[in-house]
Backbone bond lengths (Angstrom), bond angles and torsions (degrees), N, CA, C in turn:
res aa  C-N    CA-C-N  psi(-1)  N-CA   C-N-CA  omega(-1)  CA-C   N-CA-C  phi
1 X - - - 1.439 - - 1.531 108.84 -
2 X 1.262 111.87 154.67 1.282 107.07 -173.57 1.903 101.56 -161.67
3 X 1.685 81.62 124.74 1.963 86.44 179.96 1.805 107.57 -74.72
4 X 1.234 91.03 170.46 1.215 105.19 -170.80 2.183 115.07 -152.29
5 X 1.845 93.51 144.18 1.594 71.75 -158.68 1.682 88.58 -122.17
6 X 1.429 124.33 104.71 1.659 115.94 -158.22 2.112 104.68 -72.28
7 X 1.475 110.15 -14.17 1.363 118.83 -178.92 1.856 105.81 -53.38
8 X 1.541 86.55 -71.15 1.890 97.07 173.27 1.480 109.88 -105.35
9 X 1.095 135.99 33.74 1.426 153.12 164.82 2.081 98.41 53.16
10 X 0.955 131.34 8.45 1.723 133.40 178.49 1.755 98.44 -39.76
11 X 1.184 105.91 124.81 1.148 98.11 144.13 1.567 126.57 -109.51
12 X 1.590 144.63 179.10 0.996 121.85 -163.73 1.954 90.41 -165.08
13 X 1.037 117.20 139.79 1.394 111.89 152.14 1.323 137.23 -64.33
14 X 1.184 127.86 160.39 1.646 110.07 -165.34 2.051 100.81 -74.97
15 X 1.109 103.76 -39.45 1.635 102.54 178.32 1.483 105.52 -42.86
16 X 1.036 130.14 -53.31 1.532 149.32 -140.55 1.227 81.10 -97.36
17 X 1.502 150.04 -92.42 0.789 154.53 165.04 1.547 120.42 16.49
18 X 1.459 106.73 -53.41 1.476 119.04 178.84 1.860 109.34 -90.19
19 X 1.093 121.66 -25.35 1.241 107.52 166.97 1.254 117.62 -77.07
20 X 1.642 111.01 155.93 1.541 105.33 -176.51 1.519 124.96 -91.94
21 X 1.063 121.20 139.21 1.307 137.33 -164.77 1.850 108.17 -71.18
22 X 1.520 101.88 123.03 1.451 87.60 168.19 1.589 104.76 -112.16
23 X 1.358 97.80 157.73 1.571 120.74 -163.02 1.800 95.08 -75.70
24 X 1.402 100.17 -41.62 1.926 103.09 178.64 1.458 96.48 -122.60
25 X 1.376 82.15 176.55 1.436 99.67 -177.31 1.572 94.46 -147.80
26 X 1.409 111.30 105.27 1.283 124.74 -165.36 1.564 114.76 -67.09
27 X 1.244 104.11 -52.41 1.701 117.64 -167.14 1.348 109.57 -119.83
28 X 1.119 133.58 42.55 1.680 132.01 176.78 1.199 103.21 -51.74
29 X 1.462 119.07 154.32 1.564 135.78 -172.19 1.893 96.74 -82.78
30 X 1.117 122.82 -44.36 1.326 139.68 -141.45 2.220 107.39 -100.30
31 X 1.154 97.26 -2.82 1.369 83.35 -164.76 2.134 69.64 -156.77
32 X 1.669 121.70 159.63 1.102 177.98 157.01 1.978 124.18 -53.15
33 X 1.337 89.14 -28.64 1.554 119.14 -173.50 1.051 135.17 -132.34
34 X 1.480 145.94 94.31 1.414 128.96 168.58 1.600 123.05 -11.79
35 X 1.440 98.49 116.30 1.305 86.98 175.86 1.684 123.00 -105.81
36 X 1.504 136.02 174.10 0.966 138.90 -153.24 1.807 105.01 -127.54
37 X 1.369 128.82 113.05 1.270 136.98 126.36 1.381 118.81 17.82
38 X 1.250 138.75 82.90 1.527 150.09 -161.97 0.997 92.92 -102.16
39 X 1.488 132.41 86.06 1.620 149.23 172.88 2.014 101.25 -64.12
40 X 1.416 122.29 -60.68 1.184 109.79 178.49 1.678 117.98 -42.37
41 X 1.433 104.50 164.87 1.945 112.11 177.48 1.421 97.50 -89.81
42 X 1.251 134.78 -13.04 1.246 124.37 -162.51 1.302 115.77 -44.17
43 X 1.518 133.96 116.26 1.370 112.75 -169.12 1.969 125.76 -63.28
44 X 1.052 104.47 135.86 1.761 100.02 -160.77 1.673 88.49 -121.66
45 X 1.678 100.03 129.33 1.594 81.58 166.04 1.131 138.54 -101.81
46 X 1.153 174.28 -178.89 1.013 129.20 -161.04 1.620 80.61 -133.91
47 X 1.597 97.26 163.22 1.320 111.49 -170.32 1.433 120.53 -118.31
48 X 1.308 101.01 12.80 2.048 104.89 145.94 1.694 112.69 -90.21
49 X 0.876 118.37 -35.01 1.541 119.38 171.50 1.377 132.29 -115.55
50 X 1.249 111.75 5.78 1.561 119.36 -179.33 1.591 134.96 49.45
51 X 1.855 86.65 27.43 1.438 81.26 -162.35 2.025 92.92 -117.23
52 X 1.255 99.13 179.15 1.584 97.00 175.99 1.685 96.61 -123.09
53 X 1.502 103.98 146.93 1.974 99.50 -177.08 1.535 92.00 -148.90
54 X 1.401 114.50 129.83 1.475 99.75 163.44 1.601 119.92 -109.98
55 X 1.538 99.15 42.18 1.496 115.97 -179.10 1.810 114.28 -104.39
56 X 1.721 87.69 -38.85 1.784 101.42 -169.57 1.711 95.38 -92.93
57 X 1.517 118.12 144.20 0.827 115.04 -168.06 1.480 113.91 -97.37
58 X 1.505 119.82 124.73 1.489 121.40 -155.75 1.466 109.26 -81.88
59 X 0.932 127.14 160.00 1.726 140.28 177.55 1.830 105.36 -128.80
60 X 1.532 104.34 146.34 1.380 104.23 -172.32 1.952 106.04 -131.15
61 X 1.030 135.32 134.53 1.398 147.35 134.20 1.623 129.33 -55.78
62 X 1.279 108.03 74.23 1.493 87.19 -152.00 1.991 92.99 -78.99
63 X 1.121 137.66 3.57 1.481 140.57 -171.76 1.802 93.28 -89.06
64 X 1.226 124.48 -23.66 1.728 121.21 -172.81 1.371 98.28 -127.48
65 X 1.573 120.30 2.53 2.001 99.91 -177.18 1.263 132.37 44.78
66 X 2.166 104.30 31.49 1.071 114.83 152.15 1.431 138.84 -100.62
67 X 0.968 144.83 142.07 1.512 161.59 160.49 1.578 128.56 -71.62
68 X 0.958 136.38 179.52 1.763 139.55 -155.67 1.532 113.38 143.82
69 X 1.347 94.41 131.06 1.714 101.19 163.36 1.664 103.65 -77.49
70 X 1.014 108.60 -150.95 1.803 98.72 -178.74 1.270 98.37 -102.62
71 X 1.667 119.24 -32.10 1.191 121.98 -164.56 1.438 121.77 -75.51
72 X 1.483 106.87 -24.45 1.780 130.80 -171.58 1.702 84.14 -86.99
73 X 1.013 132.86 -45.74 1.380 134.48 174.05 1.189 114.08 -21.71
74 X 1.375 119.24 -60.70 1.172 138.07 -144.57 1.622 98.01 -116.77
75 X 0.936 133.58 5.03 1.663 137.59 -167.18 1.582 92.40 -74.82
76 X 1.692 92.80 147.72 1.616 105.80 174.12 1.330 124.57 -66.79
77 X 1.301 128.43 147.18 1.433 143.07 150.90 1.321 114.51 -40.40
78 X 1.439 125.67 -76.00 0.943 100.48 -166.09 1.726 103.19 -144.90
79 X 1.816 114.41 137.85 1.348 103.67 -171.51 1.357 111.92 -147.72
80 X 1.194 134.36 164.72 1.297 145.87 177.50 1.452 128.29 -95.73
81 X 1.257 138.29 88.63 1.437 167.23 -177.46 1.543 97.31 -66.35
82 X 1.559 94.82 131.65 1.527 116.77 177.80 1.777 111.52 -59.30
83 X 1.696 106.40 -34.55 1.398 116.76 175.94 1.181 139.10 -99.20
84 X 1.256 109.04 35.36 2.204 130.64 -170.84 1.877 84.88 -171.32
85 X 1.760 78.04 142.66 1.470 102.09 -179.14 1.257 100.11 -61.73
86 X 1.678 111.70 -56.19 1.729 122.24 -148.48 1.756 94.23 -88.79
87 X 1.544 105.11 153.88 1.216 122.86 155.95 1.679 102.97 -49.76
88 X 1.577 95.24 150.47 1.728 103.00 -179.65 1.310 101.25 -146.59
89 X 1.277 104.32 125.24 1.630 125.61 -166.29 1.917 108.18 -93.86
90 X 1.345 99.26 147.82 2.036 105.29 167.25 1.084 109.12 -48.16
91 X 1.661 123.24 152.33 1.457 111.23 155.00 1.356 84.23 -153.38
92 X 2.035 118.27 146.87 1.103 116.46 -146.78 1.997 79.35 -104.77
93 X 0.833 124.47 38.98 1.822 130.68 159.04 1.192 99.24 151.48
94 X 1.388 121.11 164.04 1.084 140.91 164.55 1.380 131.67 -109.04
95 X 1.533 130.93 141.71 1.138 135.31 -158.72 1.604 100.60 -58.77
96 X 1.503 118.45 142.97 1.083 118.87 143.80 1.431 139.25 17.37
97 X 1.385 149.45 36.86 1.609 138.89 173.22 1.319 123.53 -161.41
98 X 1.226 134.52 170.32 1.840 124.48 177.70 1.553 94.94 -85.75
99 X 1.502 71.81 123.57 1.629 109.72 174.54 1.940 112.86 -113.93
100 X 1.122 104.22 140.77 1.382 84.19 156.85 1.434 116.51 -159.29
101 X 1.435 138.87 154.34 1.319 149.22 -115.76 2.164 95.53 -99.07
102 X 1.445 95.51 108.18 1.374 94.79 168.86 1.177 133.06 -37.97
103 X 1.455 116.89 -29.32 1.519 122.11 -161.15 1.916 100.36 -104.34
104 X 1.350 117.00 -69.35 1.621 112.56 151.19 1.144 133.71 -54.06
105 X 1.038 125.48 -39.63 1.864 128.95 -176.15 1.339 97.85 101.50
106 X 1.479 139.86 -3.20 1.870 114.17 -151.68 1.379 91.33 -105.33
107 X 1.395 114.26 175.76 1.409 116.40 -169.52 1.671 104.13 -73.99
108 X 1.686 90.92 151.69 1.601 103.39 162.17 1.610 119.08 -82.12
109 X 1.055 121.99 132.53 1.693 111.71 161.46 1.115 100.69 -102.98
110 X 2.036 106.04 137.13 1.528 100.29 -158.78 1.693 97.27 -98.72
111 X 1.136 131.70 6.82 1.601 130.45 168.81 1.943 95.40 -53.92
112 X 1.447 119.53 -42.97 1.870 99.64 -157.10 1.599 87.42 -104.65
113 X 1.474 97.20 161.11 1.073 116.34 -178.45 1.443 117.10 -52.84
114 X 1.650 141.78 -176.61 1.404 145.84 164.40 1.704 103.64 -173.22
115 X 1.503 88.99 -160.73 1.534 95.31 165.31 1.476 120.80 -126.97
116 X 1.232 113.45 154.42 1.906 91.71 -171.74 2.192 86.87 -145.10
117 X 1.208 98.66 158.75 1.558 102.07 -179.70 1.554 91.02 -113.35
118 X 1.890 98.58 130.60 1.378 129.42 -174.25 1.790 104.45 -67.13
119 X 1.585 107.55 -22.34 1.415 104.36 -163.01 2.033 96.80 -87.88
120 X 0.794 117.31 -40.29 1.332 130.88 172.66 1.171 125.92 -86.73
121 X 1.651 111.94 117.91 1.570 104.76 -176.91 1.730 107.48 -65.22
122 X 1.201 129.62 -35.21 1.646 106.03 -164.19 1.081 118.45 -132.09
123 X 2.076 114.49 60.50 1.218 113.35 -176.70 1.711 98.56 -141.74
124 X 1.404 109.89 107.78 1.123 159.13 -162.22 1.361 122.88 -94.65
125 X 1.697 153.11 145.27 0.975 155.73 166.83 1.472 118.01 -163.30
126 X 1.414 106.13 129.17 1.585 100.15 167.42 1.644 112.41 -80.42
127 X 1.357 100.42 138.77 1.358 118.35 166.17 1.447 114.42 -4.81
128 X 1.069 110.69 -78.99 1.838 127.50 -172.22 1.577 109.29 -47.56
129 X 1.980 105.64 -43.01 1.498 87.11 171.36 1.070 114.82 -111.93
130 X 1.354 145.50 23.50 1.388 137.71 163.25 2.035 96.14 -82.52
131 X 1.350 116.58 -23.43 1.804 110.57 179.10 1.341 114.53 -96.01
132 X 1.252 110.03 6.41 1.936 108.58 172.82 1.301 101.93 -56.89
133 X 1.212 114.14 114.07 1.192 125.78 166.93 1.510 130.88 -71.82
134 X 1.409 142.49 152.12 1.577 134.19 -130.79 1.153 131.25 6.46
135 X 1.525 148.39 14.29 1.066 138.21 128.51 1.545 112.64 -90.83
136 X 0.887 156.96 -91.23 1.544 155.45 156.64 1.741 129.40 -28.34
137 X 0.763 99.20 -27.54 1.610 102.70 -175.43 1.536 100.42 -149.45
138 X 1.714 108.67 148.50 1.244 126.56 -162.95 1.493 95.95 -99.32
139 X 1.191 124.21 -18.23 1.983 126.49 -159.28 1.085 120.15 83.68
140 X 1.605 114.68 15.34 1.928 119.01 -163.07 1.641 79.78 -96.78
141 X 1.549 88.61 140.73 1.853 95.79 166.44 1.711 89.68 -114.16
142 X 1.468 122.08 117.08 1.250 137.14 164.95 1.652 128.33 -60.98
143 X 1.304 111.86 -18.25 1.440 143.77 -166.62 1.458 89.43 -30.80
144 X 1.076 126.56 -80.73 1.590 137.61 -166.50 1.731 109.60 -97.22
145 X 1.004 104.24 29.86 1.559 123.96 173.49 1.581 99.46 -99.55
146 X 1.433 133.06 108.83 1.450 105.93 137.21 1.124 159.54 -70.25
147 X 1.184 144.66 179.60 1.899 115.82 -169.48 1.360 108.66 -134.04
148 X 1.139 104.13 109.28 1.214 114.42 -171.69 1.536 130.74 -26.71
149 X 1.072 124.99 -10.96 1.812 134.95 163.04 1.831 80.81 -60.91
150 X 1.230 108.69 -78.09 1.600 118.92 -154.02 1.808 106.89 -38.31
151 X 1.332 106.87 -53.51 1.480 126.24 -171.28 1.875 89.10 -61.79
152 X 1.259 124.74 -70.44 1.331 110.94 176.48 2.021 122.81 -38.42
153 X 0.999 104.06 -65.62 1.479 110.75 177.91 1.359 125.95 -65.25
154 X 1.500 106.09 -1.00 1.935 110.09 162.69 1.499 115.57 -111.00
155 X 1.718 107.41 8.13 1.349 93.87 179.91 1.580 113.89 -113.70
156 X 1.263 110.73 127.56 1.654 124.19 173.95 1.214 125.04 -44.30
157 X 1.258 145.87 122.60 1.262 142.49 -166.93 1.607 82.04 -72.12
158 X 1.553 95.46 168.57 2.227 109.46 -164.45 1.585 79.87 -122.73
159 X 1.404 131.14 6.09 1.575 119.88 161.65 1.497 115.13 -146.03
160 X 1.195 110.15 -159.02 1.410 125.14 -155.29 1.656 99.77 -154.26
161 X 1.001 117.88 132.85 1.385 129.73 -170.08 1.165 108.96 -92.61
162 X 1.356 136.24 108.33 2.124 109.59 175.68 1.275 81.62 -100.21
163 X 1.385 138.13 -76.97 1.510 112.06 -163.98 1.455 95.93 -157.35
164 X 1.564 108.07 -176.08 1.296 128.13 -152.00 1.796 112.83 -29.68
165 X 1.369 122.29 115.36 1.678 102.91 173.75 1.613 110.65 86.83
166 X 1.372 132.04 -19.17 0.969 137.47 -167.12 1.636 118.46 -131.98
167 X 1.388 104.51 111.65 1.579 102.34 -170.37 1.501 100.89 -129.84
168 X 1.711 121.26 159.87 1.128 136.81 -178.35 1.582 113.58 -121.31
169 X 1.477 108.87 111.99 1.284 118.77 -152.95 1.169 102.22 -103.78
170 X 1.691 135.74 139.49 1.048 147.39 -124.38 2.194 93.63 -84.17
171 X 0.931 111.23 -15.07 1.347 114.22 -165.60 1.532 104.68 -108.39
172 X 1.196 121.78 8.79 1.639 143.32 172.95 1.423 115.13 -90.84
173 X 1.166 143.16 105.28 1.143 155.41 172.29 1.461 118.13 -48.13
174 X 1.359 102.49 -59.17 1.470 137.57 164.22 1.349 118.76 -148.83
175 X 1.638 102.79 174.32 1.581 114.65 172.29 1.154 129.17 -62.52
């Protein structure tokens, strides 16, 4: 089912429908700026997911000429996919080249945002399918997670090796 508003033509799902609508969106993960409630139908696409919906309710930047559903708004930084070894982080476009989406196969357009893994040059996802939820994505936002490569490679050994069997531990003066 799906409401409908014939004044400003909105349509809305009934879920959506019943939650309340905010006019801003103060702190979005995805954009720099409060964003603003895009009351017109004009179709807008939005540029975390590249898609156009006249169900999800869009938000606008008009100082950066960005766009968002509420939900792409708010999408995680950074997460871990059932189908790539490495964590794969947001990126609000991608450089220049044919790309195409690990999880579908179809091409990326690198103007909208996706997800791409930092450890691998050419593994790629649009938004929509790197966040399918129980097949592809777990719902963990990693953002303030570290990852264990990282946590290994910033930590200082607490000794010093002189030789075989015998180490000098940072709280040792001498031998």
């Amino acid at each position: 089912m799906v409401y409908h508003c014939a004044l400003c033509k909105l349509n809305m799902h009934n879920v959506c429908a019943m939650q309340p609508l905010s006019f801003v969106l103060d702190k979005p993960k995805r954009n720099d700026h409060p964003l603003t409630f895009f009351t017109r139908r004009d179709p807008l696409v939005c540029n975390v997911c590249g898609l156009t919906s006249e169900v999800h309710p869009t938000y606008v930047c008009l100082k950066c000429n960005f766009a968002a559903h509420r939900d792409c708004a708010y999408s995680p930084g950074i997460i871990r996919i059932s189908r790539h070894n490495h964590r794969i982080s947001f990126v609000q476009s991608f450089p220049p080249r044919k790309r195409s989406c690990g999880v579908c196969g179809k091409n990326i357009y690198s103007v909208y945002g996706g997800y791409t893994c930092n450890k691998c040059d050419d593994y790629d996802l649009h938004s929509r399918c790197a966040l399918r939820k129980g097949d592809v994505w777990d719902g963990i936002d990693l953002a303030a997670v570290p990852e264990e490569d990282d946590i290994e490679e910033n930590v200082e050994p607490s000794f010093e090796i002189i030789s075989e069997g015998i180490i000098l531990h940072f709280r040792m003066d001498t031998l």
